[in-house]
N, CA, C and O atoms as a GROMACS GRO file, in nm:
protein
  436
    1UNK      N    1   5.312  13.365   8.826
    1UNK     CA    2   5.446  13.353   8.776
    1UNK      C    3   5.453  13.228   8.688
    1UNK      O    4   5.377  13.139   8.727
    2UNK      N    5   5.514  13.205   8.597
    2UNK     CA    6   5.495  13.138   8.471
    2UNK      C    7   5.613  13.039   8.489
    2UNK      O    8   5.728  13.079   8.502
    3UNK      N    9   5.576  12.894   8.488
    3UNK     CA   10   5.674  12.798   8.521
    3UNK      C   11   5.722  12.746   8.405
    3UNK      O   12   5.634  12.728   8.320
    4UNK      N   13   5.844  12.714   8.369
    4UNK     CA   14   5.901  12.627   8.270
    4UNK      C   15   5.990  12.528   8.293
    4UNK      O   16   6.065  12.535   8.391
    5UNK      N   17   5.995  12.402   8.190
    5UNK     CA   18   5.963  12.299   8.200
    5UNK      C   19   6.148  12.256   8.143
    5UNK      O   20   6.191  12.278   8.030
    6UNK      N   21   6.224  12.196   8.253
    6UNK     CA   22   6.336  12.177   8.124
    6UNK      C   23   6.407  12.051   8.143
    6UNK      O   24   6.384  11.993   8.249
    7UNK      N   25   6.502  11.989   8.051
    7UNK     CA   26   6.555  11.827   8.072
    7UNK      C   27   6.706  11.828   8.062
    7UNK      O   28   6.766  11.906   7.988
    8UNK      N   29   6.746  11.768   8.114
    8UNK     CA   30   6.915  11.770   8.089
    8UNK      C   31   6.878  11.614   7.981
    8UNK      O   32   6.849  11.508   8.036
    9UNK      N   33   6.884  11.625   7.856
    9UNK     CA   34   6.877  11.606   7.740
    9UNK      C   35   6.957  11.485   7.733
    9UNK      O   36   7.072  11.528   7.736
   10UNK      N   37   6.960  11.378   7.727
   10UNK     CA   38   7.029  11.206   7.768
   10UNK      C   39   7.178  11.203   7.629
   10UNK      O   40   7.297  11.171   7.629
   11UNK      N   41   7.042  11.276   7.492
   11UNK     CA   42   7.142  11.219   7.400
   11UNK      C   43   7.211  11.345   7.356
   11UNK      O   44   7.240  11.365   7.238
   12UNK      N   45   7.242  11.442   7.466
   12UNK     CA   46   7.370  11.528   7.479
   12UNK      C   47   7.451  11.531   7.579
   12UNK      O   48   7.530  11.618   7.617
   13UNK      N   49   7.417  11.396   7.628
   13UNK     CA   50   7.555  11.322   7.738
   13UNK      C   51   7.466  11.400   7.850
   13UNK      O   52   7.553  11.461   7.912
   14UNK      N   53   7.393  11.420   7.885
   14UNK     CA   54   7.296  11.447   7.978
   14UNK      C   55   7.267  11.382   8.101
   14UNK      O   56   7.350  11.292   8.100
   15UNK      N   57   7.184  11.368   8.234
   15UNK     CA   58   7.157  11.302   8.313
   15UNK      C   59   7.035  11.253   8.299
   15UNK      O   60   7.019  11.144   8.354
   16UNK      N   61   6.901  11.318   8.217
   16UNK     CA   62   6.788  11.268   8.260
   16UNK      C   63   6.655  11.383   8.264
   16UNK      O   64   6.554  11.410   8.200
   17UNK      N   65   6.735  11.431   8.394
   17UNK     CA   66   6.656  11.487   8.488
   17UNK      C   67   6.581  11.594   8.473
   17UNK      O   68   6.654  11.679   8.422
   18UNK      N   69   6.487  11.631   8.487
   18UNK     CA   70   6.358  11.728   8.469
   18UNK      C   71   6.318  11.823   8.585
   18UNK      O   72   6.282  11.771   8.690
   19UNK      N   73   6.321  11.947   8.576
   19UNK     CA   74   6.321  12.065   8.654
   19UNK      C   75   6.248  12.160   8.629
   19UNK      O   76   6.258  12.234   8.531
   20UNK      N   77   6.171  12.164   8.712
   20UNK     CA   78   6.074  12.338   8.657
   20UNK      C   79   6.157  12.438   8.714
   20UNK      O   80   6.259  12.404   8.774
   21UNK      N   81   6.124  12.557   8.702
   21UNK     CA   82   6.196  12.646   8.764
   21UNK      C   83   6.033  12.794   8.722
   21UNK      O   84   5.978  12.821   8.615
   22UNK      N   85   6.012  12.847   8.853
   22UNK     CA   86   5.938  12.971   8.826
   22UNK      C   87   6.043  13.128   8.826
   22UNK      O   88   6.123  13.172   8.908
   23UNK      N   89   6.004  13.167   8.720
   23UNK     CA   90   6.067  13.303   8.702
   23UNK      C   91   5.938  13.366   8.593
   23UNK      O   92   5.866  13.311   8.509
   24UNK      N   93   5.953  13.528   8.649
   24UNK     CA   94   5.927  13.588   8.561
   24UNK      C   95   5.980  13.580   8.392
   24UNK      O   96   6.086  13.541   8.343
   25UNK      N   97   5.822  13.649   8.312
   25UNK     CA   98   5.869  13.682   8.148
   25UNK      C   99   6.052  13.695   8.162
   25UNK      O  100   6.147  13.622   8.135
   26UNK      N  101   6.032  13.827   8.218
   26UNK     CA  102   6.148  13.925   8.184
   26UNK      C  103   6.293  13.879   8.260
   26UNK      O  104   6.406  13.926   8.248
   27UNK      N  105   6.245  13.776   8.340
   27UNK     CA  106   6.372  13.712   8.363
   27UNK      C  107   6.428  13.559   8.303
   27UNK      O  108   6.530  13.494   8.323
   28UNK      N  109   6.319  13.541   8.230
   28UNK     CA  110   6.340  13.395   8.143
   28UNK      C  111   6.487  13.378   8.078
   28UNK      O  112   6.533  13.459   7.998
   29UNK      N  113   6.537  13.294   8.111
   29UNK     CA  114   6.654  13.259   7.990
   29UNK      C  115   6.681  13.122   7.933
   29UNK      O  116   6.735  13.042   8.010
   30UNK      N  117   6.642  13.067   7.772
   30UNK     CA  118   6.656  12.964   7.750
   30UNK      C  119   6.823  12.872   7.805
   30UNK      O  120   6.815  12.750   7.798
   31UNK      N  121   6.953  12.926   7.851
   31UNK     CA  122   7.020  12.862   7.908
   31UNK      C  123   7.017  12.867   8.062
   31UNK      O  124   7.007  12.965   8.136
   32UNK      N  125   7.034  12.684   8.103
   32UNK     CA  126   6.990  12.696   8.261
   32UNK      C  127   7.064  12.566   8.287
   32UNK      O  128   7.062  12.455   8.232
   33UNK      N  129   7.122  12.614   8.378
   33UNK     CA  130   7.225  12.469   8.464
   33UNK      C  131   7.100  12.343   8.526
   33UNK      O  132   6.995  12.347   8.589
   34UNK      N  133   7.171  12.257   8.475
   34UNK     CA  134   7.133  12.147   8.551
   34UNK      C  135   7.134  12.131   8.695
   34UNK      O  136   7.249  12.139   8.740
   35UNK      N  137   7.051  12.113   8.777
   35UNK     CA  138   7.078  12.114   8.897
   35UNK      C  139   7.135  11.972   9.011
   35UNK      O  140   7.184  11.972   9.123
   36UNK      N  141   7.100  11.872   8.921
   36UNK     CA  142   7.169  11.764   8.936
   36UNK      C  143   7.314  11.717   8.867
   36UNK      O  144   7.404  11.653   8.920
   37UNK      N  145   7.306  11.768   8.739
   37UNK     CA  146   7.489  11.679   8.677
   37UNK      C  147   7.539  11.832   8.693
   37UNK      O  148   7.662  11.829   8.703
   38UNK      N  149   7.497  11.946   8.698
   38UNK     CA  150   7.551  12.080   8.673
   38UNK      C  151   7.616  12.110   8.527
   38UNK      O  152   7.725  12.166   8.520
   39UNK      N  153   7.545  12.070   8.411
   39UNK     CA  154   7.575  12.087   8.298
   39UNK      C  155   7.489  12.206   8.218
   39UNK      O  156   7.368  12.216   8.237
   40UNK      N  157   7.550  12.283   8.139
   40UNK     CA  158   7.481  12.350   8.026
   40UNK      C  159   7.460  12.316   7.930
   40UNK      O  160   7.355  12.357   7.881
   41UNK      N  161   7.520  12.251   7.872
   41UNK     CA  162   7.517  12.252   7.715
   41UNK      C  163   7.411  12.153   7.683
   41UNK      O  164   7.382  12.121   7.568
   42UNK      N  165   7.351  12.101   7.799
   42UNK     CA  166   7.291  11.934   7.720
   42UNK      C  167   7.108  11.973   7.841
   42UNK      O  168   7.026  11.884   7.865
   43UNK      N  169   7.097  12.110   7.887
   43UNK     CA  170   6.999  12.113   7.932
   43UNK      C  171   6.883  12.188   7.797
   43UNK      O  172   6.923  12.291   7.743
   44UNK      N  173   6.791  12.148   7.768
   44UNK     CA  174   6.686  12.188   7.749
   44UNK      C  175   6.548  12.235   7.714
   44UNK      O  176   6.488  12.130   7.694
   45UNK      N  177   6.484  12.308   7.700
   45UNK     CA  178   6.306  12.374   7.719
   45UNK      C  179   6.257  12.236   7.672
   45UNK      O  180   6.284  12.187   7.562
   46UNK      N  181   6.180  12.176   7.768
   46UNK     CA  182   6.079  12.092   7.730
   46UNK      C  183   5.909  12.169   7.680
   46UNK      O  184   5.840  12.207   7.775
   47UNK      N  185   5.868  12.182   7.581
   47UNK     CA  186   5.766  12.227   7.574
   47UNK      C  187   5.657  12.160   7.576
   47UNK      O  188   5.553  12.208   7.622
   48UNK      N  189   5.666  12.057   7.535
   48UNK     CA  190   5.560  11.928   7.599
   48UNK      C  191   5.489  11.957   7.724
   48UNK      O  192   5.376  12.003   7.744
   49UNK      N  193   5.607  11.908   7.822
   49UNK     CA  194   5.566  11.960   7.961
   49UNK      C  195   5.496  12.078   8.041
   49UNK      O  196   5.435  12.085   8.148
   50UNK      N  197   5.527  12.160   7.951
   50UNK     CA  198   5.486  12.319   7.970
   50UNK      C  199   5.372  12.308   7.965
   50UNK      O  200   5.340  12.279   7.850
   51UNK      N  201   5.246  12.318   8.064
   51UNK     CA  202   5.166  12.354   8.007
   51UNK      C  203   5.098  12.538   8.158
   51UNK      O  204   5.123  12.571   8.274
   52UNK      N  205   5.007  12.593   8.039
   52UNK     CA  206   4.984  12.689   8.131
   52UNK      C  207   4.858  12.669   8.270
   52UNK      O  208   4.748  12.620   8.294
   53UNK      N  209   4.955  12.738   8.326
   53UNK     CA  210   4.836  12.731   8.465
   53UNK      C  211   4.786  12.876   8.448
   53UNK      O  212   4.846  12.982   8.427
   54UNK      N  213   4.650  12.844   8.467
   54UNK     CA  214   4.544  12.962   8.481
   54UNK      C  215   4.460  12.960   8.580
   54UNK      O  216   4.433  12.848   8.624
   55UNK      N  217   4.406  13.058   8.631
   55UNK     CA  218   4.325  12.993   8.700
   55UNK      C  219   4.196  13.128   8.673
   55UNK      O  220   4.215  13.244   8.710
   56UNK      N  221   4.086  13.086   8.612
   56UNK     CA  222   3.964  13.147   8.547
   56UNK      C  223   3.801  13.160   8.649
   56UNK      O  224   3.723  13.068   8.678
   57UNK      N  225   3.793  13.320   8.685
   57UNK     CA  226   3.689  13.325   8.780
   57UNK      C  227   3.552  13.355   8.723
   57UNK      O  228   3.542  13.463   8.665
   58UNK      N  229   3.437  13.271   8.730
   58UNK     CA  230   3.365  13.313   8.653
   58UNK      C  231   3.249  13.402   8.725
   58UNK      O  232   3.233  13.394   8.847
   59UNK      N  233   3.178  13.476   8.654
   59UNK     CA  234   3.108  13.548   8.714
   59UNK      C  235   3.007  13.494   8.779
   59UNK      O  236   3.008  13.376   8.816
   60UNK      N  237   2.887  13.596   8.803
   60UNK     CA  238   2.784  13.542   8.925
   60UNK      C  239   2.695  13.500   8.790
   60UNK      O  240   2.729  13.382   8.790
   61UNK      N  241   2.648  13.506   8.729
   61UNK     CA  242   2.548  13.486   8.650
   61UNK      C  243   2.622  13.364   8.511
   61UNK      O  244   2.558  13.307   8.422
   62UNK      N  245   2.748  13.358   8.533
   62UNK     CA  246   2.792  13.188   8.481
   62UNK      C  247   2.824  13.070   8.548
   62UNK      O  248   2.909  12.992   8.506
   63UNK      N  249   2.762  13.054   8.645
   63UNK     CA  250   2.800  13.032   8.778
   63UNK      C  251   2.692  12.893   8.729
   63UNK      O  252   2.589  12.939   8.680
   64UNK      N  253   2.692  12.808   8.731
   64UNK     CA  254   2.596  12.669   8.704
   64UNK      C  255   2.540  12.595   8.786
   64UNK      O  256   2.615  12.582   8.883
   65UNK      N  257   2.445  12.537   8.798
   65UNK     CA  258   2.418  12.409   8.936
   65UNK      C  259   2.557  12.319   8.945
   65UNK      O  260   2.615  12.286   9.049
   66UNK      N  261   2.598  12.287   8.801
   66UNK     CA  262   2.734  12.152   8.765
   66UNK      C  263   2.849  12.236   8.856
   66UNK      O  264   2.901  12.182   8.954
   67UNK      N  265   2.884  12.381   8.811
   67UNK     CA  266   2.962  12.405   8.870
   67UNK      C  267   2.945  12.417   9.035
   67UNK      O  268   3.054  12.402   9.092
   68UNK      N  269   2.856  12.437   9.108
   68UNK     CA  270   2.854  12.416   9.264
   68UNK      C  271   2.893  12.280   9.283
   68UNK      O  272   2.981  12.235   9.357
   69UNK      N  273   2.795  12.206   9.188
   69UNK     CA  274   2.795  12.046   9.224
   69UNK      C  275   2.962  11.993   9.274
   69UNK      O  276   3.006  11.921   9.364
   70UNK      N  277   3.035  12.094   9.132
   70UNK     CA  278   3.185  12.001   9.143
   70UNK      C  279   3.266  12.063   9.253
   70UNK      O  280   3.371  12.003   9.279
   71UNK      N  281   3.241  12.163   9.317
   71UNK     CA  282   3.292  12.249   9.406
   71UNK      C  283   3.241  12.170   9.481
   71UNK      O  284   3.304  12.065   9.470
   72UNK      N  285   3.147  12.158   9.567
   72UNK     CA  286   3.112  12.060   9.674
   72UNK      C  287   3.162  11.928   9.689
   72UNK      O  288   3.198  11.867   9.789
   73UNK      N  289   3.156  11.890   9.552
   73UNK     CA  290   3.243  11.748   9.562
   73UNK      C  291   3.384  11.713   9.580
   73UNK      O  292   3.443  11.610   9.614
   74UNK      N  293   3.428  11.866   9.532
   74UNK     CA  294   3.586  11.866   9.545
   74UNK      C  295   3.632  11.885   9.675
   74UNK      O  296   3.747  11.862   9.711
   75UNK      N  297   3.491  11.950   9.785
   75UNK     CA  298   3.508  11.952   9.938
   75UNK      C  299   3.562  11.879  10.006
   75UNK      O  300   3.654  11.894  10.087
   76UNK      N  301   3.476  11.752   9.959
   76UNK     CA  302   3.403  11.600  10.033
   76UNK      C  303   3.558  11.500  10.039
   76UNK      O  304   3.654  11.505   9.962
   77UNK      N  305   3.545  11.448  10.112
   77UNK     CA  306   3.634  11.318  10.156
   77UNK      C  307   3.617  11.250  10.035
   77UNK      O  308   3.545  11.291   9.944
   78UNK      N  309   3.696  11.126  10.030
   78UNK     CA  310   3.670  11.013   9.984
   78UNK      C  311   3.569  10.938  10.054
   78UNK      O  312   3.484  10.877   9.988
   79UNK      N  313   3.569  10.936  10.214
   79UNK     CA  314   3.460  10.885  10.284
   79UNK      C  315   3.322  10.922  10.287
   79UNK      O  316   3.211  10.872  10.305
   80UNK      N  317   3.372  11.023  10.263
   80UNK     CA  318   3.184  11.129  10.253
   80UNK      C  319   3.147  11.089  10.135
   80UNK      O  320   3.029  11.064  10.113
   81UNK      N  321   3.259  11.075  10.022
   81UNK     CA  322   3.183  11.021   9.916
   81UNK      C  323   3.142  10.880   9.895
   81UNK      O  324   3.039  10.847   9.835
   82UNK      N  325   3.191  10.834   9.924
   82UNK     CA  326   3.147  10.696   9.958
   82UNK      C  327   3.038  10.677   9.998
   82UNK      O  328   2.970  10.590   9.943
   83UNK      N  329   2.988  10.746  10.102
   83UNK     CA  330   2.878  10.762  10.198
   83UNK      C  331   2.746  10.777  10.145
   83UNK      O  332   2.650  10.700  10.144
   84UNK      N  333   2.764  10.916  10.092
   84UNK     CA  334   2.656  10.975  10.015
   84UNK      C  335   2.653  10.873   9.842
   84UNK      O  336   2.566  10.928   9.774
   85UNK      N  337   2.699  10.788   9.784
   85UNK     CA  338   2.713  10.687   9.722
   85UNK      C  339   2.611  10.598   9.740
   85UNK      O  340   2.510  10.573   9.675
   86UNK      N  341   2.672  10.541   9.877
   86UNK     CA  342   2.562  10.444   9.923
   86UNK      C  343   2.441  10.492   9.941
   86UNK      O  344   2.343  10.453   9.877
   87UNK      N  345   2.441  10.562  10.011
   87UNK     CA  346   2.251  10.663  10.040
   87UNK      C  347   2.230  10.632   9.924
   87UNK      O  348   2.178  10.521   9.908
   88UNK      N  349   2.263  10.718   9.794
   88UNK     CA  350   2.198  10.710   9.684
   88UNK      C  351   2.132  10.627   9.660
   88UNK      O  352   2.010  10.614   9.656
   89UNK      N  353   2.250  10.534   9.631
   89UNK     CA  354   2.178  10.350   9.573
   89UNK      C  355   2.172  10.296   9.656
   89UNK      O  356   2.216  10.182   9.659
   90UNK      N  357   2.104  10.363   9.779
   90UNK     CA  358   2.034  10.222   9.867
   90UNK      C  359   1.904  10.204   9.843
   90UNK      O  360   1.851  10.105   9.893
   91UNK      N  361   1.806  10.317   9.744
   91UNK     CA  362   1.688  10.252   9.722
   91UNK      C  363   1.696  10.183   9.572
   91UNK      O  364   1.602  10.210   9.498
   92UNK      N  365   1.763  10.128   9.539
   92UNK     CA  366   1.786  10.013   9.439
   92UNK      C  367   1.793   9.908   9.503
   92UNK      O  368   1.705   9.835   9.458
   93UNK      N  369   1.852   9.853   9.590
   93UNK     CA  370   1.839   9.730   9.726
   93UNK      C  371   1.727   9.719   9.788
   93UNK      O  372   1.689   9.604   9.814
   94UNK      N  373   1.654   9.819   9.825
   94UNK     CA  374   1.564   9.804   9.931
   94UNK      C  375   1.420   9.772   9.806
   94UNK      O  376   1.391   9.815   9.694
   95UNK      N  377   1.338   9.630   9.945
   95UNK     CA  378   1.220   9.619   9.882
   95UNK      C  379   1.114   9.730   9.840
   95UNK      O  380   1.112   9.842   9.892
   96UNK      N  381   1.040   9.695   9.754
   96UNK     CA  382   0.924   9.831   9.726
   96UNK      C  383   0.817   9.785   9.844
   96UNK      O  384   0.785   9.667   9.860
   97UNK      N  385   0.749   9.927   9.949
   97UNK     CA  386   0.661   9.887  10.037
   97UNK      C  387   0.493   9.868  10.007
   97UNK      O  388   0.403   9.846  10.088
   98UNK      N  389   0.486   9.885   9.860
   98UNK     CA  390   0.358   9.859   9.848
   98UNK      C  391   0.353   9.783   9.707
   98UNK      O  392   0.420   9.821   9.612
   99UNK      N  393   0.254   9.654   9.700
   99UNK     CA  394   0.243   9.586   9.629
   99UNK      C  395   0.204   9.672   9.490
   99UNK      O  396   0.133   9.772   9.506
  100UNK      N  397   0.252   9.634   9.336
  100UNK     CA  398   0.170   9.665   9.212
  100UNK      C  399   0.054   9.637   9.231
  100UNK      O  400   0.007   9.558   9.312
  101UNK      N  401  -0.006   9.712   9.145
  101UNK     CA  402  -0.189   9.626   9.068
  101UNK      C  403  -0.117   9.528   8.976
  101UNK      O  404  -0.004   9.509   8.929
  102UNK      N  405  -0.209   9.486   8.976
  102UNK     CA  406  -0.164   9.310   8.897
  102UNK      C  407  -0.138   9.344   8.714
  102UNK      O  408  -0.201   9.411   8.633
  103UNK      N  409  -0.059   9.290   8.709
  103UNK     CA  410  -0.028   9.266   8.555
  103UNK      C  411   0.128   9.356   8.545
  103UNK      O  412   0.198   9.351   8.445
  104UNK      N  413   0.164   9.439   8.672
  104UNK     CA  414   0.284   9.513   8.692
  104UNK      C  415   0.366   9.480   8.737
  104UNK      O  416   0.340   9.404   8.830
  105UNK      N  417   0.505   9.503   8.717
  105UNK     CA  418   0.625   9.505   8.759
  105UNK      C  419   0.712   9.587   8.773
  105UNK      O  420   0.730   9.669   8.683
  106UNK      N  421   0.813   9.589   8.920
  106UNK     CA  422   0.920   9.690   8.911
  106UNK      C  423   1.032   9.640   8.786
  106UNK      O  424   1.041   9.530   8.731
  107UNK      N  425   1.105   9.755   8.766
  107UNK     CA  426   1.180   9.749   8.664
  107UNK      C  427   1.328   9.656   8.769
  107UNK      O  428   1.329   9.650   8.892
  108UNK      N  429   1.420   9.604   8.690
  108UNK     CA  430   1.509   9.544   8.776
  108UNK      C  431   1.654   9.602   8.696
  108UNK      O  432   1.657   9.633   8.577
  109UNK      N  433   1.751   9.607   8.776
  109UNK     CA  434   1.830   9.694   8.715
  109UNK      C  435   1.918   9.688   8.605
  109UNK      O  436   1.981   9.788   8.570
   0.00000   0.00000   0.00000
């Protein structure tokens, strides 16, 4: 169902205030009471605001590693992420356990 976006309009003696409202196409009507000052004449269509919601399923074979990746991540806590954060870059901290051959160095970050 398709939401729209509307303002009781300040500089038509207006209140301000901003209201979505969901209705069907076929019941849309560009005049709509304010639900706070209860005015008509000074409400309306913000199209700015409008924007569309979709929501797009992709098939099995467009399906990406990135896209699991962000699905999994969108799972995760803030704590889990955090977590798995640290794991990552904890072998950037930790010493290397075996010495170079001589004339080598680890890289430093």
């Amino acid at each position: 169902m398709p939401t729209y976006t509307f303002i009781c309009d300040k500089e038509k003696n207006g209140c301000g205030y901003i209201f979505e409202l969901f209705m069907l196409m076929c019941d849309y009507s560009p005049i709509q009471q304010c639900p706070k000052c209860k005015r008509l004449q000074s409400v309306r269509r913000d199209f700015i605001k409008d924007t569309p919601r979709t929501n797009v399923k992709l098939s099995d074979d467009e399906i990406t590693l990135g896209h699991l990746a962000q699905r999994n991540t969108e799972r995760l806590s803030n704590d889990e992420k955090a977590e798995l954060n640290r794991k990552h870059n904890a072998y950037k901290t930790s010493q290397p356990k075996k010495p170079l051959p001589n004339g080598m160095s680890y890289m430093k970050d």
